[in-house]
C-alpha positions in Angstrom: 23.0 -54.6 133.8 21.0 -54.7 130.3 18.9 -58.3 130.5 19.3 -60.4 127.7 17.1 -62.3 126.0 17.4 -66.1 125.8 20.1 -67.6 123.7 18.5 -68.2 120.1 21.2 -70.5 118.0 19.1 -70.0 114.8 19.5 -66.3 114.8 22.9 -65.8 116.2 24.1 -68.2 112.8 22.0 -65.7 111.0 23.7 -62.8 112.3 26.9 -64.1 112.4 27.0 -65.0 108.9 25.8 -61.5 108.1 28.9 -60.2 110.6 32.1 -62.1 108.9 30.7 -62.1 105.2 33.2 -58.6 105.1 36.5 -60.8 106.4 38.7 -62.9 104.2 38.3 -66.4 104.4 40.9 -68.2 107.1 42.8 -70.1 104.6 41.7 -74.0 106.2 38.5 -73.2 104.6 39.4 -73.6 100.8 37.2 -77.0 101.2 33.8 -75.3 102.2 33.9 -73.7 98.6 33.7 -77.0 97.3 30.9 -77.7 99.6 32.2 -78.8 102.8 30.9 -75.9 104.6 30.1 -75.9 108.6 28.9 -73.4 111.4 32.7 -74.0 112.2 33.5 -72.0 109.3 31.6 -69.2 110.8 32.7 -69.4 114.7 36.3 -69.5 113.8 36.2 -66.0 111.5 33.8 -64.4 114.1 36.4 -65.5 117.0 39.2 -64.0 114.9 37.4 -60.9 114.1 34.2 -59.8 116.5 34.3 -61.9 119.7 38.3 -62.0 119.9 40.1 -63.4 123.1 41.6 -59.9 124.0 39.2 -56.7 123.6 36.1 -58.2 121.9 34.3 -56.0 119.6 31.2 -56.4 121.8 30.5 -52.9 120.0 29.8 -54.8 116.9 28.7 -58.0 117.8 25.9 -59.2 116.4 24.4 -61.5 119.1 25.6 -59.3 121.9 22.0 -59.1 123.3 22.1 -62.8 123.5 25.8 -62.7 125.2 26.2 -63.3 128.3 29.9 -61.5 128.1 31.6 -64.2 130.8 34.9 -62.9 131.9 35.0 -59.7 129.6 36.0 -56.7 131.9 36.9 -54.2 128.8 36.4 -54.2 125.5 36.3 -52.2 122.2 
């Protein structure tokens, strides 16, 4: 097992936002480009895309050395 380094929320927004900038905007979102944007924004399009419920991308992820991959027995 790889250890990981402690949990940084600062960078893992950073990376994140890097990681969905690529993926179309979840339609509920229409607000945030009138400036009601929230780190919600970014958790929901990284949990549809990168860190999905079945087979997580853990291959892309940018935060995976900061995941501690709870419950993920295979992924792509």
């Amino acid at each position: 097992m790889v250890a990981k380094r402690p949990f940084d929320i600062d960078l893992a927004v950073q990376r994140i936002r890097q990681a969905v900038r690529p993926f179309p905007k979840a339609a509920m979102f229409a607000l945030a480009e009138e400036g009601f944007a929230t780190a919600f924004e970014l958790l929901v399009a990284f949990g549809k895309h990168v860190c999905t419920g079945r087979l997580p991308r853990c291959s892309t992820c940018p935060v995976l050395d900061m995941c501690r991959q709870v419950a993920v027995d295979e992924h792509r």
